[in-house]
VOVEXVO-950537 format. One record per residue: residue in one letter; chain; x, y, z of N, C-alpha, C in turn. Coordinates in steps of 0.1 Angstrom, whole numbers, plus 5000, padded with zeros to 4 digits. Layout:
BEGIN
<pati resn="a" chain="A" n_x="X" n_y="Y" n_z="Z" ca_x="X" ca_y="Y" ca_z="Z" c_x="X" c_y="Y" c_z="Z"/>
...
This chain:
BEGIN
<pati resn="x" chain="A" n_x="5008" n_y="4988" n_z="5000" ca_x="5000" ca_y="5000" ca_z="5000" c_x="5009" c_y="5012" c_z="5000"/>
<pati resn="x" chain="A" n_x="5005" n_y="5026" n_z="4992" ca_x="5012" ca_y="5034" ca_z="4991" c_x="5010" c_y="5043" c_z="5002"/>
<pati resn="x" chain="A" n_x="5023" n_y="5053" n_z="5002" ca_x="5016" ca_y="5062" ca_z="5017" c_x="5007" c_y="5069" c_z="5015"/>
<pati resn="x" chain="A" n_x="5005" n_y="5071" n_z="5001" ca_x="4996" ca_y="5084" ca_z="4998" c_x="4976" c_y="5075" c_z="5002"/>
<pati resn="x" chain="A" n_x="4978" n_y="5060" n_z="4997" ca_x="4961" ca_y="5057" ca_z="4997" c_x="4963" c_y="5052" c_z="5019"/>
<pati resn="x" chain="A" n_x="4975" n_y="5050" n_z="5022" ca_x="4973" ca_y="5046" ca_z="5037" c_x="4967" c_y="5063" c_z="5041"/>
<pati resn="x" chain="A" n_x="4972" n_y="5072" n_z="5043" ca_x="4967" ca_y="5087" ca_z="5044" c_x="4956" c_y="5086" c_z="5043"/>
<pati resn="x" chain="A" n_x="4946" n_y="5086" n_z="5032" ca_x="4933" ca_y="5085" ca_z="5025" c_x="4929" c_y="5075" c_z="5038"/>
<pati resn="x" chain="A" n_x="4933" n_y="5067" n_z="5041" ca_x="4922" ca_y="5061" ca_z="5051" c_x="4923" c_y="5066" c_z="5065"/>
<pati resn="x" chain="A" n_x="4928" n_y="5075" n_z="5071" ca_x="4930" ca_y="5076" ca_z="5084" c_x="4918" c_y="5085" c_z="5087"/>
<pati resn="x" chain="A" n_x="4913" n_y="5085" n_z="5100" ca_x="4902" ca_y="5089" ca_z="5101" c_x="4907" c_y="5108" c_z="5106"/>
<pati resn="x" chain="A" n_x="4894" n_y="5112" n_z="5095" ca_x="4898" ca_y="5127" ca_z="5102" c_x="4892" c_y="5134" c_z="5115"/>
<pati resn="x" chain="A" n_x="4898" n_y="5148" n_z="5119" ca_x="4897" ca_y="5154" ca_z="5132" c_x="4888" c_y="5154" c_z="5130"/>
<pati resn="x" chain="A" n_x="4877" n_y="5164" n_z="5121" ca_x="4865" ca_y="5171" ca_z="5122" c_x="4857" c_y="5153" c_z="5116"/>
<pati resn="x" chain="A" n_x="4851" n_y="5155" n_z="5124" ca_x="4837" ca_y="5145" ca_z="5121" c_x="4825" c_y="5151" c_z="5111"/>
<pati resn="x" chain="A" n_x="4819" n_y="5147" n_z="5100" ca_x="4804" ca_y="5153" ca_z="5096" c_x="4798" c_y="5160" c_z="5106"/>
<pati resn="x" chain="A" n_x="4795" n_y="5158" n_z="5113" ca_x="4783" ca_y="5164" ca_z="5119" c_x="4788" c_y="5178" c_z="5126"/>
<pati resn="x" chain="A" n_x="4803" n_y="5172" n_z="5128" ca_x="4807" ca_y="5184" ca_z="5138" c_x="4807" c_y="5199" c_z="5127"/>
<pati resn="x" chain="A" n_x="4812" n_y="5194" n_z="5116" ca_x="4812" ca_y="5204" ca_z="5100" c_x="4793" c_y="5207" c_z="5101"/>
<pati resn="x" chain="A" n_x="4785" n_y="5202" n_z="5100" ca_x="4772" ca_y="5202" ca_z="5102" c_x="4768" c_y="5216" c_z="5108"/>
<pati resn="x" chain="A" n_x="4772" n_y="5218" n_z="5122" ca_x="4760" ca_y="5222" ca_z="5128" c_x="4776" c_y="5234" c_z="5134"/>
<pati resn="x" chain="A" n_x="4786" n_y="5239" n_z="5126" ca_x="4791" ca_y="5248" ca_z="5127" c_x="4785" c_y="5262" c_z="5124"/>
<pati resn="x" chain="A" n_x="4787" n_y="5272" n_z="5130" ca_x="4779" ca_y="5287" ca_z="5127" c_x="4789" c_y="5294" c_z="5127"/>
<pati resn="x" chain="A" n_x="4787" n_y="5308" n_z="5126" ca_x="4797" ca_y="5315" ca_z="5120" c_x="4788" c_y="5327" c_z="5124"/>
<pati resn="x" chain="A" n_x="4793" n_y="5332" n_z="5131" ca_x="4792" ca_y="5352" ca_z="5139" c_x="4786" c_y="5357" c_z="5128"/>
<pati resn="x" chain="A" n_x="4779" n_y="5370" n_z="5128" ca_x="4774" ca_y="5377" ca_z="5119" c_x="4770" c_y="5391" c_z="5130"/>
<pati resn="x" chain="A" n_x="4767" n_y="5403" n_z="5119" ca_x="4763" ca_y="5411" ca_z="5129" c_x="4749" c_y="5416" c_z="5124"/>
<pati resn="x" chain="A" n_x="4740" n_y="5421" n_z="5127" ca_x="4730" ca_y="5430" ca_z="5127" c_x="4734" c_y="5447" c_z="5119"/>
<pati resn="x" chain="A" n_x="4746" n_y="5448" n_z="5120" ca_x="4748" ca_y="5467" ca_z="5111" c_x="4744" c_y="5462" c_z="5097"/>
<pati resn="x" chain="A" n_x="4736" n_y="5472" n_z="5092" ca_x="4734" ca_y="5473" ca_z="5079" c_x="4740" c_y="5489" c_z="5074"/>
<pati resn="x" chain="A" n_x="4749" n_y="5485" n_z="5065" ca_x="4758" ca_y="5496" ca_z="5058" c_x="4746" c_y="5498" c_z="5048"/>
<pati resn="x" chain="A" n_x="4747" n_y="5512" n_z="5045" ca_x="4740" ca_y="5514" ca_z="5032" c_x="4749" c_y="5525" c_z="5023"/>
<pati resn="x" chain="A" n_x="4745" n_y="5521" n_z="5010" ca_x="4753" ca_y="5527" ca_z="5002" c_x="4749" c_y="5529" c_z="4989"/>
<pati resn="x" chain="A" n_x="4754" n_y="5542" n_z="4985" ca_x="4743" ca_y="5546" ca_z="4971" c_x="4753" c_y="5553" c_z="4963"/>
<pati resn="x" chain="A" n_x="4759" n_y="5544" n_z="4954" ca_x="4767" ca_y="5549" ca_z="4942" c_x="4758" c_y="5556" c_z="4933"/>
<pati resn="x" chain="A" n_x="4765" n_y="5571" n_z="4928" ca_x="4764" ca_y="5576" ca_z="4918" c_x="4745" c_y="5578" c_z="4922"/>
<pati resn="x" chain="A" n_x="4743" n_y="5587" n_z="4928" ca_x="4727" ca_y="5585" ca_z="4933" c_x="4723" c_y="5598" c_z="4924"/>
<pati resn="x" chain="A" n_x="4709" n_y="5597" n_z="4920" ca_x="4706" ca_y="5608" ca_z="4915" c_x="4694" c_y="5617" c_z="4923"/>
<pati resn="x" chain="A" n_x="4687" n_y="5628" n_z="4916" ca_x="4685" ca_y="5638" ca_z="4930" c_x="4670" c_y="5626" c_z="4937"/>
<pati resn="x" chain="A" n_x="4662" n_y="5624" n_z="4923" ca_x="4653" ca_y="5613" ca_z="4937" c_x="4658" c_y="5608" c_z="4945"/>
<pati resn="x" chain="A" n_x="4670" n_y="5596" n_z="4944" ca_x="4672" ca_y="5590" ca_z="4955" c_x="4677" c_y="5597" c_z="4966"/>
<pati resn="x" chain="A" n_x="4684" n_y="5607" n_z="4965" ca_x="4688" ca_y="5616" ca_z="4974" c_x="4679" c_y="5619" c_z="4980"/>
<pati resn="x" chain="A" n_x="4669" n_y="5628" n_z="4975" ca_x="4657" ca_y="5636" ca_z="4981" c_x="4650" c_y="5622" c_z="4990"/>
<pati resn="x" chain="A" n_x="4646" n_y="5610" n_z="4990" ca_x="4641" ca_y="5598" ca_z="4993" c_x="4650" c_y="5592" c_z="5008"/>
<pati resn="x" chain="A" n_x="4661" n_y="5592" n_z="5002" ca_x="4672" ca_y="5589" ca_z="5014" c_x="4678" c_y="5594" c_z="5027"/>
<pati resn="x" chain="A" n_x="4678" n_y="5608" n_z="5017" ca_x="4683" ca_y="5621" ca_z="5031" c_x="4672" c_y="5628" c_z="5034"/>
<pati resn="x" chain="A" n_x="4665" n_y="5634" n_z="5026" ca_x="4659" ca_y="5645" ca_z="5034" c_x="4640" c_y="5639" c_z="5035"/>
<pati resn="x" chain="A" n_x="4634" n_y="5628" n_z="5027" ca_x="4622" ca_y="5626" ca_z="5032" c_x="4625" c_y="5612" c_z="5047"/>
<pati resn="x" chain="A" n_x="4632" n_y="5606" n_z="5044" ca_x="4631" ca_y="5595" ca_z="5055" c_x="4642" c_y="5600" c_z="5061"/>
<pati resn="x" chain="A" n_x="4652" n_y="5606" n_z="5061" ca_x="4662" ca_y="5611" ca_z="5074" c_x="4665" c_y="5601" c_z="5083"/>
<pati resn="x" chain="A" n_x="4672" n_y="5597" n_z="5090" ca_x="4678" ca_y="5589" ca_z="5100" c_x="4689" c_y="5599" c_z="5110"/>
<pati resn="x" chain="A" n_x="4688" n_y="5595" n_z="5126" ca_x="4696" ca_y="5597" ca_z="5131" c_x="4711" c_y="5592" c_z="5130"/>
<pati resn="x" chain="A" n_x="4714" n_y="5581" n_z="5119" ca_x="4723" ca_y="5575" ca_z="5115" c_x="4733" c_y="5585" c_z="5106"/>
<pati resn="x" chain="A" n_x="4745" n_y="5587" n_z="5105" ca_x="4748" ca_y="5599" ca_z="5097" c_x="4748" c_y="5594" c_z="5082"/>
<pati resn="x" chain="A" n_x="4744" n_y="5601" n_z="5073" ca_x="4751" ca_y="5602" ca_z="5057" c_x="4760" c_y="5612" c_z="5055"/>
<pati resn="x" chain="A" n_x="4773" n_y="5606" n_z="5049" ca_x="4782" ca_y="5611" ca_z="5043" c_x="4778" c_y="5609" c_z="5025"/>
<pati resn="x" chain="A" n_x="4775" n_y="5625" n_z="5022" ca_x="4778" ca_y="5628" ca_z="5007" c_x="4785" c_y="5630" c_z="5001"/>
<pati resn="x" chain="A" n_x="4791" n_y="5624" n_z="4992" ca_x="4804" ca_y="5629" ca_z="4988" c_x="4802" c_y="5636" c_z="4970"/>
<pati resn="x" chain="A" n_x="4802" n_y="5641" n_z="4968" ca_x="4803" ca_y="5650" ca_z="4958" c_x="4815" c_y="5652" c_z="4949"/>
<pati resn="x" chain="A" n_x="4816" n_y="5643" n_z="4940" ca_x="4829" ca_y="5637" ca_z="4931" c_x="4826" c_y="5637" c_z="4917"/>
<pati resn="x" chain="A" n_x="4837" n_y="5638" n_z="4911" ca_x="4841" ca_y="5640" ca_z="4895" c_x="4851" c_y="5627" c_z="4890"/>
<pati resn="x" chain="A" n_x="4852" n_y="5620" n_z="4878" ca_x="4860" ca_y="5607" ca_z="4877" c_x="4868" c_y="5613" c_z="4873"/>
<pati resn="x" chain="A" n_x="4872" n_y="5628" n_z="4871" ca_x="4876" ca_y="5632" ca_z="4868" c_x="4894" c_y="5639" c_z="4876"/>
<pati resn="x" chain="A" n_x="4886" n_y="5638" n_z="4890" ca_x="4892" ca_y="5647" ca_z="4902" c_x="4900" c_y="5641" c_z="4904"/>
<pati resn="x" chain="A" n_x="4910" n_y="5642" n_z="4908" ca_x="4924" ca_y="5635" ca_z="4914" c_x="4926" c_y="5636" c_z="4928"/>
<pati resn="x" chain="A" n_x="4920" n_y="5642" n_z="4936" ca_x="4919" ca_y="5646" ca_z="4952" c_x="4906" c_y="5637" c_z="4954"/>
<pati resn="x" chain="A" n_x="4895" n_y="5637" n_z="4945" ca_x="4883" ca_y="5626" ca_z="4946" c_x="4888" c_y="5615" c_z="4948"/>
<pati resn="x" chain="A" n_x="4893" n_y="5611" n_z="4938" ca_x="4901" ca_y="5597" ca_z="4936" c_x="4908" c_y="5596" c_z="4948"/>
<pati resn="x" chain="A" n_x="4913" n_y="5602" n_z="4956" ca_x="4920" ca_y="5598" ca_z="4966" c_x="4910" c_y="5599" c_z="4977"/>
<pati resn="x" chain="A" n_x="4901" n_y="5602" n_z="4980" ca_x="4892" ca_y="5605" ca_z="4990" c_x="4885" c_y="5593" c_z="4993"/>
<pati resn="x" chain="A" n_x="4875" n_y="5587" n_z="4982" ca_x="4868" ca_y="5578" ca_z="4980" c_x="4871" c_y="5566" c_z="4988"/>
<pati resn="x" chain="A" n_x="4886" n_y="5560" n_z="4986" ca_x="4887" ca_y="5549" ca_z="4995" c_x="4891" c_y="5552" c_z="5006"/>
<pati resn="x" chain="A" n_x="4890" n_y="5564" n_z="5015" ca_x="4895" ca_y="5568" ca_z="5029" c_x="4880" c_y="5568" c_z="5034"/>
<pati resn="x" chain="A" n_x="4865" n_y="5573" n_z="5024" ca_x="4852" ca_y="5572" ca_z="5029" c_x="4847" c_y="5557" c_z="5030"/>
<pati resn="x" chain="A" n_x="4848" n_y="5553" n_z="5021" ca_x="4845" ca_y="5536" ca_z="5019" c_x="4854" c_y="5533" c_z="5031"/>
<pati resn="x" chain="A" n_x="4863" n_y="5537" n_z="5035" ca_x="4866" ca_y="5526" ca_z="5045" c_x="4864" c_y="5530" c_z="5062"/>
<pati resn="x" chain="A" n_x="4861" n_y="5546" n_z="5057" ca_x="4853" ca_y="5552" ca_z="5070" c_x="4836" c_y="5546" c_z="5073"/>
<pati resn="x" chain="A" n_x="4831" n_y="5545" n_z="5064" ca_x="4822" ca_y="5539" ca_z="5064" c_x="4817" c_y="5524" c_z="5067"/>
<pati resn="x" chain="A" n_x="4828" n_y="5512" n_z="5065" ca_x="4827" ca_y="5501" ca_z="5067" c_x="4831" c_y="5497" c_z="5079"/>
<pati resn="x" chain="A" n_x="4836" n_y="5503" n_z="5086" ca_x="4848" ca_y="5499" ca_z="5101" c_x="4845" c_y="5510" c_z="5106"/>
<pati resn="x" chain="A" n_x="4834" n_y="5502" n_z="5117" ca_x="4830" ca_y="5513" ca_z="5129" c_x="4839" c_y="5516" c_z="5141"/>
<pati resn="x" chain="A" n_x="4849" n_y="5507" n_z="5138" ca_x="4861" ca_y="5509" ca_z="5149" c_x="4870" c_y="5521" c_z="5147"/>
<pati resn="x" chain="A" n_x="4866" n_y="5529" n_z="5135" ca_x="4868" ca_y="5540" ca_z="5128" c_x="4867" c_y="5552" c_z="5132"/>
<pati resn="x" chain="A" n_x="4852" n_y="5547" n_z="5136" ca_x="4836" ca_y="5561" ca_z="5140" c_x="4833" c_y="5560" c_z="5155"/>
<pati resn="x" chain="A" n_x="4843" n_y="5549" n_z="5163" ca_x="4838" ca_y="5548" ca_z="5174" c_x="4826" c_y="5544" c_z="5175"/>
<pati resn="x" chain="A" n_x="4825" n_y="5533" n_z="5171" ca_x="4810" ca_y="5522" ca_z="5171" c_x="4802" c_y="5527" c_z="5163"/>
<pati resn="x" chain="A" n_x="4800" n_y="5542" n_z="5159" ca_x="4788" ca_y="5547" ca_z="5153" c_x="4785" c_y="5544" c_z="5136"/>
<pati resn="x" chain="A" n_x="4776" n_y="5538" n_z="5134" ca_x="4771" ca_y="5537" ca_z="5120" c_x="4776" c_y="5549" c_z="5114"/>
<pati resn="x" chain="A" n_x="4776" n_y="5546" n_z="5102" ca_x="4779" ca_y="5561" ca_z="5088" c_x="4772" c_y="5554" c_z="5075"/>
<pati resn="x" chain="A" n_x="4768" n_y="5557" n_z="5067" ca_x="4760" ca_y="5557" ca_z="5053" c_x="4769" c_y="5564" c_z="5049"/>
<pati resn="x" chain="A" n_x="4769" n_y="5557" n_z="5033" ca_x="4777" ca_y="5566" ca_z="5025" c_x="4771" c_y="5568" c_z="5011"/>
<pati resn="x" chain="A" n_x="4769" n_y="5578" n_z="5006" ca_x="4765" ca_y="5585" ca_z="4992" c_x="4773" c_y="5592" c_z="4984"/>
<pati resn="x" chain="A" n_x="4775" n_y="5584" n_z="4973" ca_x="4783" ca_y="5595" ca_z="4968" c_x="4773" c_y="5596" c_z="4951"/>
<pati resn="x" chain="A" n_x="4779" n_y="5610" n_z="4948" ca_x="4772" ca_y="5623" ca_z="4939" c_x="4781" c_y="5622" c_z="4926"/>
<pati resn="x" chain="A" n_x="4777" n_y="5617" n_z="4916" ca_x="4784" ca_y="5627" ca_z="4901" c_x="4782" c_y="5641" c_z="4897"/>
<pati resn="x" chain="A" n_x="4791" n_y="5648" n_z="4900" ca_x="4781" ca_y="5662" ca_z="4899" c_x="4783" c_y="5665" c_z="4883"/>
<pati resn="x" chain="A" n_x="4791" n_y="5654" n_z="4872" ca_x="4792" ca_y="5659" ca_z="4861" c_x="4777" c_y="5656" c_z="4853"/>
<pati resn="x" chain="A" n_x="4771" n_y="5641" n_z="4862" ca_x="4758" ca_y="5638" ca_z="4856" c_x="4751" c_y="5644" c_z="4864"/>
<pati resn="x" chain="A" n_x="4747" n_y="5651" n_z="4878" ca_x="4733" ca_y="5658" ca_z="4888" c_x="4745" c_y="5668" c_z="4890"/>
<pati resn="x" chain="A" n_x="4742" n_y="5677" n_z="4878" ca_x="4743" ca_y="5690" ca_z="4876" c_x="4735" c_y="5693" c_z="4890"/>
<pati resn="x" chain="A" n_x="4720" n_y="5696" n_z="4890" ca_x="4709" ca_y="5700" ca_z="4897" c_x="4711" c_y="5695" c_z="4914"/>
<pati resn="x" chain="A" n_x="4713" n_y="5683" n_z="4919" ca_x="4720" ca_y="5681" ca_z="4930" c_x="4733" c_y="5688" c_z="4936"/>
<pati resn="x" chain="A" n_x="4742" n_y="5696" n_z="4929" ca_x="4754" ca_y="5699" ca_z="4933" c_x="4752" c_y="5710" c_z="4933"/>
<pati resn="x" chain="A" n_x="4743" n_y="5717" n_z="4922" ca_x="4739" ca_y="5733" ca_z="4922" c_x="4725" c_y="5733" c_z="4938"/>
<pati resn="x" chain="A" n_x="4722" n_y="5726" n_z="4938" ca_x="4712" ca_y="5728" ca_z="4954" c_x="4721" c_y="5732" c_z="4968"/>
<pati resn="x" chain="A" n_x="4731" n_y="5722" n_z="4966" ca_x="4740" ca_y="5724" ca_z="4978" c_x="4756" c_y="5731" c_z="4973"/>
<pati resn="x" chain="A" n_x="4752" n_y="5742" n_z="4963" ca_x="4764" ca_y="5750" ca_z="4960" c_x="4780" c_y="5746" c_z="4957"/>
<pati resn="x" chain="A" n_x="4777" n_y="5733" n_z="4953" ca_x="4792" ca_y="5728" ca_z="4949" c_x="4796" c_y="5734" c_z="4937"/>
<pati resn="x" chain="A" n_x="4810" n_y="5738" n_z="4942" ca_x="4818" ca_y="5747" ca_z="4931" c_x="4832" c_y="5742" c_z="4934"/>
<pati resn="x" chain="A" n_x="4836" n_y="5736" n_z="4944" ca_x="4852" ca_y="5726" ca_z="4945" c_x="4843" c_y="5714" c_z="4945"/>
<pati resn="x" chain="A" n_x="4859" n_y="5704" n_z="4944" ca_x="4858" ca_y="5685" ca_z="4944" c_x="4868" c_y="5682" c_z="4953"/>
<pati resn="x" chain="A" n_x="4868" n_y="5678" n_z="4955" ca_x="4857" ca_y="5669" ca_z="4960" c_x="4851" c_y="5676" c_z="4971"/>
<pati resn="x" chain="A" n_x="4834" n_y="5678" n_z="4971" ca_x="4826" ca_y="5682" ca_z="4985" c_x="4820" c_y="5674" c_z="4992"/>
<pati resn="x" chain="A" n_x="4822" n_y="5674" n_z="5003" ca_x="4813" ca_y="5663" ca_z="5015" c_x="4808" c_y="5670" c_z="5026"/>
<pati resn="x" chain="A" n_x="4795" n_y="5665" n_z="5023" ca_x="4783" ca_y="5669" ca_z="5029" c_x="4781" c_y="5659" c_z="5040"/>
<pati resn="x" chain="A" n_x="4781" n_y="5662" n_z="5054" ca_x="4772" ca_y="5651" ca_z="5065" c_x="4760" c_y="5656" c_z="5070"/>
<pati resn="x" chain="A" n_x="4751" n_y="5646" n_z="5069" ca_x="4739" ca_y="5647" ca_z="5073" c_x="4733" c_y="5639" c_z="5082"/>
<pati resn="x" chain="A" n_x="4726" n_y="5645" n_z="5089" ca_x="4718" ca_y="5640" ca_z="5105" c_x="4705" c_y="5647" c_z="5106"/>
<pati resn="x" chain="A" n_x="4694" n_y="5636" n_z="5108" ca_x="4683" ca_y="5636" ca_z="5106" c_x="4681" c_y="5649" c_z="5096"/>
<pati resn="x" chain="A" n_x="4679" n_y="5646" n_z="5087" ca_x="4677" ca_y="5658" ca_z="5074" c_x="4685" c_y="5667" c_z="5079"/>
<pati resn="x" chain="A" n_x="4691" n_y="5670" n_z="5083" ca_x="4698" ca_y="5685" ca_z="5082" c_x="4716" c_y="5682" c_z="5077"/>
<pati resn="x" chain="A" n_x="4718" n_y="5692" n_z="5073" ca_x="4735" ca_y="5695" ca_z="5067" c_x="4745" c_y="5695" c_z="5081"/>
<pati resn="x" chain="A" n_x="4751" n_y="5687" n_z="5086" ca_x="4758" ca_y="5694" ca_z="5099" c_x="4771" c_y="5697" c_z="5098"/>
<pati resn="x" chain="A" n_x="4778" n_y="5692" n_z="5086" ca_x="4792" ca_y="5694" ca_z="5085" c_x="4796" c_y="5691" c_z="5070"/>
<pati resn="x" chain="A" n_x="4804" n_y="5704" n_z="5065" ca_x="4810" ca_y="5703" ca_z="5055" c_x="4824" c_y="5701" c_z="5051"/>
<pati resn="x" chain="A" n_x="4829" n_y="5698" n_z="5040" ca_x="4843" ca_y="5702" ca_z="5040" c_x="4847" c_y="5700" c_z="5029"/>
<pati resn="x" chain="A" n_x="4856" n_y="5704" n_z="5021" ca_x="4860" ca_y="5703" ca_z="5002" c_x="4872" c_y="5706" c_z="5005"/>
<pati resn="x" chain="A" n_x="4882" n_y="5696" n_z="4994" ca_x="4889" ca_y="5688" ca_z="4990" c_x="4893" c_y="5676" c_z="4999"/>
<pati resn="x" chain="A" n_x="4909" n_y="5671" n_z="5001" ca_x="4913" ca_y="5657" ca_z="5001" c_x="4916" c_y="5664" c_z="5019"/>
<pati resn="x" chain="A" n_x="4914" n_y="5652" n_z="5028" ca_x="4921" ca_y="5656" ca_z="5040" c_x="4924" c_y="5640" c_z="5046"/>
<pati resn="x" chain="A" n_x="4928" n_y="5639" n_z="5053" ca_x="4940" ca_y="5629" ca_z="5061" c_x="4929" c_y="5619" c_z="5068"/>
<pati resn="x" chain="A" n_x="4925" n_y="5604" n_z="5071" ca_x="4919" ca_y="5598" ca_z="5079" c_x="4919" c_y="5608" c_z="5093"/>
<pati resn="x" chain="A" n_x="4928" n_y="5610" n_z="5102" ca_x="4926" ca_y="5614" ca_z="5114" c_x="4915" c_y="5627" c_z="5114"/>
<pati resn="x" chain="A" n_x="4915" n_y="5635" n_z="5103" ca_x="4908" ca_y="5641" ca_z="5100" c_x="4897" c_y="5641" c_z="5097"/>
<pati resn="x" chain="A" n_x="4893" n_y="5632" n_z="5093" ca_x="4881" ca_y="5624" ca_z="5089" c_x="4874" c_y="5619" c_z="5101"/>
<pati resn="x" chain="A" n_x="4878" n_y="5613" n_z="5106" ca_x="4875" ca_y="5608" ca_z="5119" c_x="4872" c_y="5620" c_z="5130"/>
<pati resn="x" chain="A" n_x="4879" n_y="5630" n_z="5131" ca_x="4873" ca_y="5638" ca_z="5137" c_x="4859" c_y="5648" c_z="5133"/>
<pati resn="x" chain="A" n_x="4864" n_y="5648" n_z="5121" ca_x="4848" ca_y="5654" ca_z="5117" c_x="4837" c_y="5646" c_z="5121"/>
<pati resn="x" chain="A" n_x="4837" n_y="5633" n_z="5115" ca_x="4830" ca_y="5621" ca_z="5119" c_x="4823" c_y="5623" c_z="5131"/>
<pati resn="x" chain="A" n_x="4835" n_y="5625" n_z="5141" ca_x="4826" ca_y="5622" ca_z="5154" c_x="4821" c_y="5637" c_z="5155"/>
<pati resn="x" chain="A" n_x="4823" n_y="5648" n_z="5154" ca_x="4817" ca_y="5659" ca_z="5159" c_x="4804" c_y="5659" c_z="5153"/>
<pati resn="x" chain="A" n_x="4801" n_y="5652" n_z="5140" ca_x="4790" ca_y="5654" ca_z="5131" c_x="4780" c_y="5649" c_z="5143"/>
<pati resn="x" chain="A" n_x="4784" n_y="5634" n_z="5144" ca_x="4778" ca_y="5620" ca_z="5159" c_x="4777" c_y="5633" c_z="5168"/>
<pati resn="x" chain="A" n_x="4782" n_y="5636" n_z="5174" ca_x="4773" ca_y="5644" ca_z="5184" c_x="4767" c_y="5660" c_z="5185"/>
<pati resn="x" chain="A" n_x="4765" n_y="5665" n_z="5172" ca_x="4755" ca_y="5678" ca_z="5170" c_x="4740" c_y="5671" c_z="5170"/>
């Protein structure tokens, strides 16, 4: 008998059943996230249903080179609430080259602009690129206005 079919017969650690009735952690946060949103869903998301949950708007061009660097500092402010200090964040982001009309409501004239919002209202702005630590502080000051 070779070693390789003696191996094949030895009995393994994990048993069936123990593979069976294994679970696996999960959490209850639901991230929400709205690429390239236009002004309905906006209007629908932020300001008719509102949540005390924050939305971060981000207001970007594919164009922008400070956008481009922004984007994955928000995406990952948003996913890792060990970030936000436990607090949920929503994230939206804006083409303002396609909703002209969305970016002219909230006066965008730099890129990248980000808008946070709490229960319908604007509480904190800020345009161009700035540092995670930075981010994180806005973050939380937004969490407790």
């Amino acid at each position: 008998m070779s070693i390789f079919a003696a191996s094949r017969r030895l009995p393994t650690a994990l048993s069936s059943s123990r593979l069976a009735t294994r679970s696996f952690a999960s959490t209850s946060r639901k991230l929400e996230r709205f690429e390239n949103a236009d002004v309905n869903v906006f209007k629908k998301r932020v300001m008719d249903e509102g949540s005390s949950k924050l939305m971060i708007v981000d207001f970007y061009a594919a164009w922008c080179g400070p956008c481009r660097m922004l984007s994955p500092l928000l995406e990952k402010l948003t996913t890792d609430t060990t970030l936000t200090n436990g607090k949920e964040v929503d994230l939206m982001t804006v083409d303002v080259d396609k909703q002209t009309q969305l970016a002219g409501m909230f006066q965008v004239t730099s890129l990248p602009t980000v808008i946070i919002f709490k229960d319908k209202k604007a509480v904190q702005r800020f345009v161009g690129f700035i540092p995670m630590p930075k981010l994180q502080q806005i973050v939380a000051e937004a969490a407790d206005i």
